[in-house]
N, C-alpha and C positions, 0 to 999 in steps of 0.2 A: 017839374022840379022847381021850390021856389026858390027865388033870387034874394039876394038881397046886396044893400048897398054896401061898398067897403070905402071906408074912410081912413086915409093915410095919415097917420099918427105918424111924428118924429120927424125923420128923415126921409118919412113916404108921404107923397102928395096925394091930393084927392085923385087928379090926373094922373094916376098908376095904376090908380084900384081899380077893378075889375070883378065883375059879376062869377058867381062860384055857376058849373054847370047842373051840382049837385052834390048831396052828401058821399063825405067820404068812405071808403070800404072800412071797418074796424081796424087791421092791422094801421089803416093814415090817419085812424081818430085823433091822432095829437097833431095833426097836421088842418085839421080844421079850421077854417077862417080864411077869409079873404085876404088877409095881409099876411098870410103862410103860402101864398101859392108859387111866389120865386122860388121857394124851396126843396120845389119840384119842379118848375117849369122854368127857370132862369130869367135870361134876357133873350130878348125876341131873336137875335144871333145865336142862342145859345142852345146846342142838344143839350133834351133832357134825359139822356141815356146817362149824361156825364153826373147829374142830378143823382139819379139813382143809385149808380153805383158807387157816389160820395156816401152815400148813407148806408147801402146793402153791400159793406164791405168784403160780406161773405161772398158775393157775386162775383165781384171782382176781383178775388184771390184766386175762386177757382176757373174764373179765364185768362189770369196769366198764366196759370196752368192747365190751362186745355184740358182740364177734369170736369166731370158732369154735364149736364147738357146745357148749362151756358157757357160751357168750355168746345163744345163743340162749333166749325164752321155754318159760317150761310144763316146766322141766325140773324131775327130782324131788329127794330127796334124793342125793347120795354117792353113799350105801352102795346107792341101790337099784340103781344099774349096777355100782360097782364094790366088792361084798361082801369080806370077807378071813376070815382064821380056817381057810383050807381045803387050808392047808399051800402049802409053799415051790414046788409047782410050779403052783401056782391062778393063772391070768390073771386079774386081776383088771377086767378089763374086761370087760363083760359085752356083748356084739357082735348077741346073740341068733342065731336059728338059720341057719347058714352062716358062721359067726364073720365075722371081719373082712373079709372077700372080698367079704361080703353088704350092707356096710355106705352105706347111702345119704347118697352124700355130700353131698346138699343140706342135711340135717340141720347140715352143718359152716358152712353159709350159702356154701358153693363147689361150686356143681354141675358136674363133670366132664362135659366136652363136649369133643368132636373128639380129639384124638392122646391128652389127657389119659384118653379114659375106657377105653382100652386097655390104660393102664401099670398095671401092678402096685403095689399098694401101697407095697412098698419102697422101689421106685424115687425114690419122692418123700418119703417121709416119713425120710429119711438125716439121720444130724448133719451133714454138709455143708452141706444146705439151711437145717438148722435155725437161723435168722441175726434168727429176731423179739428182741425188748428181751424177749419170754417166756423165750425160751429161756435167760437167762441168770438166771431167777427160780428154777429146777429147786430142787428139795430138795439139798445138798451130801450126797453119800454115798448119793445113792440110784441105782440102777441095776438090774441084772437083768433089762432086757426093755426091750422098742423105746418110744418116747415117742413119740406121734403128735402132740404139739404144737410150739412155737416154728416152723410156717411161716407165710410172706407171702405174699400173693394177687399181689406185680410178678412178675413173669414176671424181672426180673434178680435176684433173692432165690434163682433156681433155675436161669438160664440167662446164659451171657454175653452183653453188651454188646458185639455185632458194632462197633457203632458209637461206641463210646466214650463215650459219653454227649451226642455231638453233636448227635443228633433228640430228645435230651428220657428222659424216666421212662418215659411208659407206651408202651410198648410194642402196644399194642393199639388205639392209634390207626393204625394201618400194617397190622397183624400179627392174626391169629385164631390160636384154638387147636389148627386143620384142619390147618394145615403154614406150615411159617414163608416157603416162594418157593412164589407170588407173594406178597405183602403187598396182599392186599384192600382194605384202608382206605388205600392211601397212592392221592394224587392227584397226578402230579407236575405236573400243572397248577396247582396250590394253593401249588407251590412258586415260588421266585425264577425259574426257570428250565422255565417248561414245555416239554412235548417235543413238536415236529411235526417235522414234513417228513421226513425224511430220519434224523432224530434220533430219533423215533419206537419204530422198529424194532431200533434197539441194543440187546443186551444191558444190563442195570445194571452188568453187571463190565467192560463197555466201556469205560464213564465210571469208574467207582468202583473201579474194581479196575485199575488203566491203568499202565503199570510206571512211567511218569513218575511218579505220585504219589510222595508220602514218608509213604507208609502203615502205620498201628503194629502192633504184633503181637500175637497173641494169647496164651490161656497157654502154650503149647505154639512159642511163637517162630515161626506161621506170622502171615504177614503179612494184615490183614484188609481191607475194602473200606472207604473212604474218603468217607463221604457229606456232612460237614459241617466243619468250610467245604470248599467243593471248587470252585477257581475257575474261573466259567464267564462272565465280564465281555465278556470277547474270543476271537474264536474262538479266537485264537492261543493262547490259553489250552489249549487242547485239539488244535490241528491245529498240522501243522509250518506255516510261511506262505512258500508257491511263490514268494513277491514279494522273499524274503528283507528285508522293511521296506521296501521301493521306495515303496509305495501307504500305508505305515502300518498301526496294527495292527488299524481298523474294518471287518474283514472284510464286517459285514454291510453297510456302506453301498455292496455293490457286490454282495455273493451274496446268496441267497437259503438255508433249509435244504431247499426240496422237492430241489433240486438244485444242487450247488455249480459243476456246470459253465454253468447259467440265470443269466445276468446282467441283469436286467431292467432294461433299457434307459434307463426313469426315474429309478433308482437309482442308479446307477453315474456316477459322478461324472470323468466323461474329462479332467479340467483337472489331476487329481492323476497322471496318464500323463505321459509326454515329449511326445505329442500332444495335445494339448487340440483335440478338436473343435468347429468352426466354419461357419457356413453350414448348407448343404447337409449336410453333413457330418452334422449334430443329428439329421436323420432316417435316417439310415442306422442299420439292421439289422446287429447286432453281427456275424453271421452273414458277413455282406457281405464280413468284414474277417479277420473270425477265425474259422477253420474249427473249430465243436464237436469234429468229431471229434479234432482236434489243440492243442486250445488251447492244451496244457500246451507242445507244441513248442516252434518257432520261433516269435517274432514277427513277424508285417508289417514289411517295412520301408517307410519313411514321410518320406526325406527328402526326395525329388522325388516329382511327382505321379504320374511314370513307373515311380512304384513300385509302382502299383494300377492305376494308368488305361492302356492303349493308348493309345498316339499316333496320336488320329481323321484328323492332315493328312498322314499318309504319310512324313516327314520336313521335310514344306515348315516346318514353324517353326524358322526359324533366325532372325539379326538380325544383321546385320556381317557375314552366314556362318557366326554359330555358333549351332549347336542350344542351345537354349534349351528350359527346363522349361516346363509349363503356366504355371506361376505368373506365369510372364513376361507372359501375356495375359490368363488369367484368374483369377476370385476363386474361394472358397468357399462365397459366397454364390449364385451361379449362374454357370451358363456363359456364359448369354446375357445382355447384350450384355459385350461384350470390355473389360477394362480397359486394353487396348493405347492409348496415350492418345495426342494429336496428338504432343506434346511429343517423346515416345518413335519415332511416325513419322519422325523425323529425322534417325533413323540407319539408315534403308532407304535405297534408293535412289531411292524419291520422295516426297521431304518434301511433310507438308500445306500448302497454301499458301491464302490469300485464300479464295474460299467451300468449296473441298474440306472444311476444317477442320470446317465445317458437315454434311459428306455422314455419315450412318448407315454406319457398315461394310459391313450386306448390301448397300449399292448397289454397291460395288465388288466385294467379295469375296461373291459369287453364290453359289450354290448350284447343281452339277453345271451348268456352263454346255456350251453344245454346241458340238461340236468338239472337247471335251478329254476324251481319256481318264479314265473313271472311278478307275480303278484310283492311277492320281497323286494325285486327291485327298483318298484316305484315307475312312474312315467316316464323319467328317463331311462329306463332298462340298462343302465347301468352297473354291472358289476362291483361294489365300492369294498367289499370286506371278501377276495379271492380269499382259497386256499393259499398259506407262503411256509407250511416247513418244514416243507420237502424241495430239491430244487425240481424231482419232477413233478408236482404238484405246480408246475407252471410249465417246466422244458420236456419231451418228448426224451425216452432212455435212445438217446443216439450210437450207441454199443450194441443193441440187439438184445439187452439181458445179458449179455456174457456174466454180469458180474450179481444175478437175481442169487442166487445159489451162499453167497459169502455172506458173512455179518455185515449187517445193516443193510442188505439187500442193493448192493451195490448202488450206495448214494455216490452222488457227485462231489460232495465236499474234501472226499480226502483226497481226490487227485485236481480239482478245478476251484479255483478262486473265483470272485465277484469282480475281479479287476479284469478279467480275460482268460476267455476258455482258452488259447493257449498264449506261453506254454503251461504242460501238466505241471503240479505243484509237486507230486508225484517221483521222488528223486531217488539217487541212488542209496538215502539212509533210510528211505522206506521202501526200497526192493531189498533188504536186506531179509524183511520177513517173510521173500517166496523163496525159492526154490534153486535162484540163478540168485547171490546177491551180486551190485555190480560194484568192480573192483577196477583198478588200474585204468587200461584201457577202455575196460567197457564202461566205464564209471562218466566217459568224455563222448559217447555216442551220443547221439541225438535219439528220441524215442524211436523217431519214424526210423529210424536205419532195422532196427529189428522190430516194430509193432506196425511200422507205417505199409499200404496199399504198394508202393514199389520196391521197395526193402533191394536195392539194389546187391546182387552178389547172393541174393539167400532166393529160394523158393518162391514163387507165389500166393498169398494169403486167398483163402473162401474170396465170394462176393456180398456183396450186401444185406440179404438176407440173413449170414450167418454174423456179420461183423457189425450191423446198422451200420446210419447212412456214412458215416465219419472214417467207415473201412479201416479202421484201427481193431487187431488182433491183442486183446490185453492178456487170453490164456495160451499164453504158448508153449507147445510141449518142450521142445528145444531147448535143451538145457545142457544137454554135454557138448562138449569142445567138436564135436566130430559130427556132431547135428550141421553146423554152420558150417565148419572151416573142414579144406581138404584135411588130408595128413601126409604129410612133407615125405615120412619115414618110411610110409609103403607099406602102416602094419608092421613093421618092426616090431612095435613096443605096445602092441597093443594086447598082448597079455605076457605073463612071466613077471618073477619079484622085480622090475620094474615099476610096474603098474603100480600106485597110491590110488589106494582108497576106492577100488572101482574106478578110477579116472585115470588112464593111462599116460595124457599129456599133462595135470599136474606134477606129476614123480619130477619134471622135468623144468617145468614154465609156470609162469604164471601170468593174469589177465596184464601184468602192466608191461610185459612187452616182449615177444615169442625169441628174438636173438638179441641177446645172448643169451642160453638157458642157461635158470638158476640152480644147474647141475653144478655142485661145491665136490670137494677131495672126498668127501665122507660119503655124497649120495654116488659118487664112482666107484669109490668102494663095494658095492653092489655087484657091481658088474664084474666079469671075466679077469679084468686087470684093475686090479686094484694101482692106486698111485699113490707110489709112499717115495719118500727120498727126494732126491734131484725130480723126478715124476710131477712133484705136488705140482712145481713154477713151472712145468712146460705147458704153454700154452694149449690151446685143444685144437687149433688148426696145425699145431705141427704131427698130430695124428690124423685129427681127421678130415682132410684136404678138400673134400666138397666144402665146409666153412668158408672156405676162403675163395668162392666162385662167386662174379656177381651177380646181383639181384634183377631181375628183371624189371625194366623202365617200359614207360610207355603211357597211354591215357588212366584217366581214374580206373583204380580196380588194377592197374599193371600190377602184378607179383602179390596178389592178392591173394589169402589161400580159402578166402571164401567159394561154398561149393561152386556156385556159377560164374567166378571169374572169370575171364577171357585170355587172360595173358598166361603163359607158362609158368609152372610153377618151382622154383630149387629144389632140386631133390633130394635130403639129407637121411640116407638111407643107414648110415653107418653100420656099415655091413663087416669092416676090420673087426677079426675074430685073433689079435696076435696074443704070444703068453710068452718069448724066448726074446730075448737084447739082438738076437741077430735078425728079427721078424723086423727091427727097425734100425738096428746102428748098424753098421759096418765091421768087420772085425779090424782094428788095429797091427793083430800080431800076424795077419795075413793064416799060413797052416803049421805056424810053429806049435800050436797045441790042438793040431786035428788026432795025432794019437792016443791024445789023454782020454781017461772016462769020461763018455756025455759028450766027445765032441770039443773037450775044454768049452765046457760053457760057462758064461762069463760072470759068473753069479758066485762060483768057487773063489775067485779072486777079488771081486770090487763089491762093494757095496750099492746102495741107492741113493745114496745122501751124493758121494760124488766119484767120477769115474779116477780120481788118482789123491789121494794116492791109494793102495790097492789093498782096503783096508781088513778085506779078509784071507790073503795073503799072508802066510808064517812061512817063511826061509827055511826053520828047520824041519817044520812039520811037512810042509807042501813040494819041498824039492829034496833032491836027495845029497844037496851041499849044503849042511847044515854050518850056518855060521856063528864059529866060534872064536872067543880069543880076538886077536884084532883083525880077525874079514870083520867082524859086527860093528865094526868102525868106517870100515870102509863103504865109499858111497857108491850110489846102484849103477851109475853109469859108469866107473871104472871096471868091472865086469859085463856091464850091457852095454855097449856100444851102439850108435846111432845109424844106421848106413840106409841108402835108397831103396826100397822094397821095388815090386814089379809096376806097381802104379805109379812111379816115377816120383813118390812122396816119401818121407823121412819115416824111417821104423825102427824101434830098437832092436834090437837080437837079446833073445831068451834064450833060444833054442836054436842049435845046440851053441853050447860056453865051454872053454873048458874046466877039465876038474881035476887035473891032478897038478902040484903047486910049480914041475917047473913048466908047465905050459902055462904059466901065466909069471914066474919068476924065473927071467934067467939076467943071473949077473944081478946088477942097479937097477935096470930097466925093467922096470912088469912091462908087459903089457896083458891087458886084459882079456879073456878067453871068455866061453861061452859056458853058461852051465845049463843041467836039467833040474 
């Protein structure tokens, strides 16, 4: 190395200067010269570390910050790695053996791992990267050879920001230094939007790279992927929406991500549809309705029920004649029973009436009833259009027929209503037209007393077979008084001009009520003794004294004169056969006219109208004291006198009187005598 002298110019003496050991390395070429070497080397008290890093500011930033590897511990002076003096092409970095290739970079406190421990030194240690607050500390004018300082440990100090700075600085929360796809550390579960189902398996440049974004660019003007914000609120956010808005934009309130054709049934919310299910309807299987394979198609149509369902009555639902939807009968809530309502019955052809209104559907409308072609009544085997009119063309003839034989073949309507088979409607202005009609009393029976199964007082009816099941007798012969009822009279009167009309007890009675019989003045006339006169008003118990016996008491049916009554029965036999006044009254004049013709019977002398006075009585004709002149004045009792007869009772005297004048005049005094 040659030397040369240095001469102290100014303020530097000769005695300061000192011999150079050699030239300096390029990066100290401005340091050149003998009278430059305090500049590095100080005063002879003085480290030249403190030299150094007066100048290599970059150095000394990064060991107050313990960054880099002259921020690390234990390290020596300067000069002991990087010596000088050994001419302009000396590296001044002393690398040790392998130079810089060799060089262990944990020593820089950044140990190269993964892609990084491949790359060539250059690669990274370029002024492009070189972007630390060191880098800008460089000595001004120094150069000549590569500077391994001014880099940063972010991974965007050396790479771009795919992302824009929207996931944040480090980088290495997502990302290792092995290869930048996959990103290790990211969880996209840990994000706003983690990934299942379906979504899973996408690509990142699915979502993030999606032409719809408005994605920024990189340096080079390509467009880059899109991670933050990146809106993922609503699906529609990310999918076209099949509904065009129909449903709104809550995609998931109706899908699912394992599969967006999977509509889970709990989910999905059908009221936001044209269709809002109802009923039955709730449990039905999506599937039911909407073919998976085709969902995206056509939709169901849904406005009659006939638009899913088959029609189970074969056409029979009509009403007025016209086909009519399900809806018309049934609900959504079940099939069973029919909302078809009475009301609505009204416009068939047989309105519900009186108790029908009451009848259950299936009772009329059966199920596959026999006789009727299957096939007419559709899948539901449903009976919808019975026979109705006849009432037996539904009911069973519960009489037996009795009534097959008569016009109209004994229907039910003219004795049963729709309100209630009993009672019969059946009255006493329409038994007028048999045989019996019913009058008075019998007019207040009850059917069953004479048609009904116990007929209490009468006979026994057939059994079942001849009456059906209801054991009501509607032809019954019984028709005369003496069918039913004892007779009181014993046959008396059961033939001879008494008798009316073949009926022996009308002559006498009639249904409204057996005592008192309606035997008048005029129908006794008939009989044996006529009653005329005083006769008409005398009552009929004062003849005929069984009337007036009483009636026999006791349980129901006592004095009853039905055949089978139990109690005794009055006997009114009126057997009094009298024709003569003394057959009932008494004679008054005791045997004063036993010598007369006939007994003096009493018929000669009184009348019927009344016993006195004695109106068929003549004086002159009837006796043989004809009164003339002034006897014809005189009154009857001064000739007939009153005296006690043998019965201790008052009598007059008729017989004998006297008749010649002075046995009844002597002197002033009459007194009056007896005549014949």
């Amino acid at each position: 190395m040659a030397l040369a002298a240095v001469v102290c110019l100014g303020a530097v003496t000769a005695s300061r200067a000192q011999v150079s050991p050699g030239p300096l390395a390029g990066p100290h070429k401005d340091l050149e010269g003998s009278l430059n070497c305090r500049e590095c080397h100080g005063a002879a008290d003085e480290e030249m570390d403190g030299k150094c890093l007066a100048c290599h500011k970059e150095i000394a930033w990064l060991q107050e910050r313990h960054r880099g590897l002259h921020g690390q511990p234990g390290l020596g002076a300067c000069a002991s790695c990087h010596p000088d003096h050994a001419g302009v092409e000396f590296d001044m970095v002393d690398w040790g053996h392998g130079g810089h290739k060799s060089f262990d970079h944990r020593r820089a406190g950044w140990p190269l791992s993964g892609k990084h421990a491949t790359l060539e030194c250059r690669r990274c240690h370029e002024e492009k990267y070189q972007v630390s607050p060191a880098a800008r500390l460089w000595p001004r004018g120094s150069g000549g050879g590569r500077r391994w300082t001014g880099l940063e440990s972010e991974c965007r100090s050396c790479h771009e920001d795919v992302h824009g700075g929207a996931l944040g600085q480090d980088c290495a929360k997502c990302h290792d230094d092995s290869r930048w796809k996959p990103a290790p550390g990211f969880d996209h579960a840990k994000t706003i939007y983690p990934l299942t189902g379906k979504h899973a398996p996408v690509p990142c440049a699915g979502c993030h790279a999606a032409p719809r974004l408005n994605r920024p660019l990189d340096a080079k003007g390509r467009p880059i992927p899109l991670y933050k914000p990146l809106p993922c609120k609503e699906c529609s956010d990310c999918h076209k929406d099949p509904h065009e808005g129909r449903l709104g934009p809550a995609c998931a309130s109706c899908h699912v991500v394992e599969d967006f054709r999977r509509v889970p049934q709990q989910a999905f919310n059908h009221d936001r549809t044209r269709y809002p299910l109802r009923g039955a309807h709730v449990k039905v299987t999506c599937a039911q309705c909407h073919d998976p394979k085709s969902a995206w198609g056509a939709k169901p149509l849904f406005a009659a029920c006939g638009d899913c369902h088959k029609d189970p009555h074969a056409g029979q639902g009509t009403i007025s004649g016209k086909k009519v939807d399900c809806a018309a009968c049934h609900a959504v809530e079940r099939w069973i029973p029919s909302t078809f309502t009475v009301a609505q019955h009204t416009a068939t052809p047989y309105p519900l009436e009186g108790r029908h209104k009451q009848v259950a559907c299936a009772a009329c409308h059966v199920k596959n009833p026999p006789g009727v072609e299957p096939a007419s009544l559709g899948r539901a085997g449903t009976h919808i259009r019975p026979k109705h009119a006849r009432c037996t063309d539904c009911h069973a003839d519960a009489h037996g027929g009795q009534l097959a034989s008569r016009k109209g073949t004994g229907a039910c309507e003219p004795c049963h209503g729709v309100d209630g088979w009993k009672p019969s409607l059946y009255a006493a202005a329409e038994h007028k037209a048999l045989r019996l009609p019913l009058e008075g009393r019998h007019a207040g029976l009850k059917c069953e007393a004479c048609h009904g199964p116990k007929r209490p007082g009468l006979p026994p009816l057939p059994g079942e077979r001849e009456l059906g099941k209801v054991l009501v007798a509607l032809t019954l012969r019984e028709i005369e008084c003496g069918e039913c009822h004892r007779d009181p009279h014993g046959g008396a009167f059961a033939a001879g001009p008494t008798r009316a009309e073949g009926r022996p007890c009308t002559a006498c009675h009639d249904a409204r009520t057996f005592n008192p019989a309606l035997l008048d003045v005029e129908a006794h006339n008939r009989f044996t003794f006529r009653l005329e006169g005083a006769h008409r008003a005398t009552p009929c118990t004062a003849c005929h004294a069984e009337l007036a016996e009483p009636v026999a008491t006791g349980p129901p049916g006592a004095g009853s004169t039905l055949l089978l009554a139990t109690q005794p029965m009055r006997r009114l036999e009126f057997k009094q056969r009298r024709t003569a006044c003394a057959e009932c009254h008494k004679m008054p004049h005791g045997e004063q006219f036993a010598k007369r013709a006939r007994g003096g019977e009493c018929e000669s002398c009184h009348g019927l109208e009344t016993f006195r006075p004695a109106t068929r009585f003549n004086h002159d004709r009837d006796s043989i004291f004809a009164l003339k002149g002034a006897h014809a004045r005189v009154a009857c009792d001064k000739c007939h006198p009153t005296r006690q007869g043998e019965d201790g009772k008052p009598q007059v005297i008729y017989n004998p009187v006297p008749r010649r004048c002075e046995e009844c005049h002597r002197g002033k005094t009459s007194e009056p005598g007896a005549i014949e």
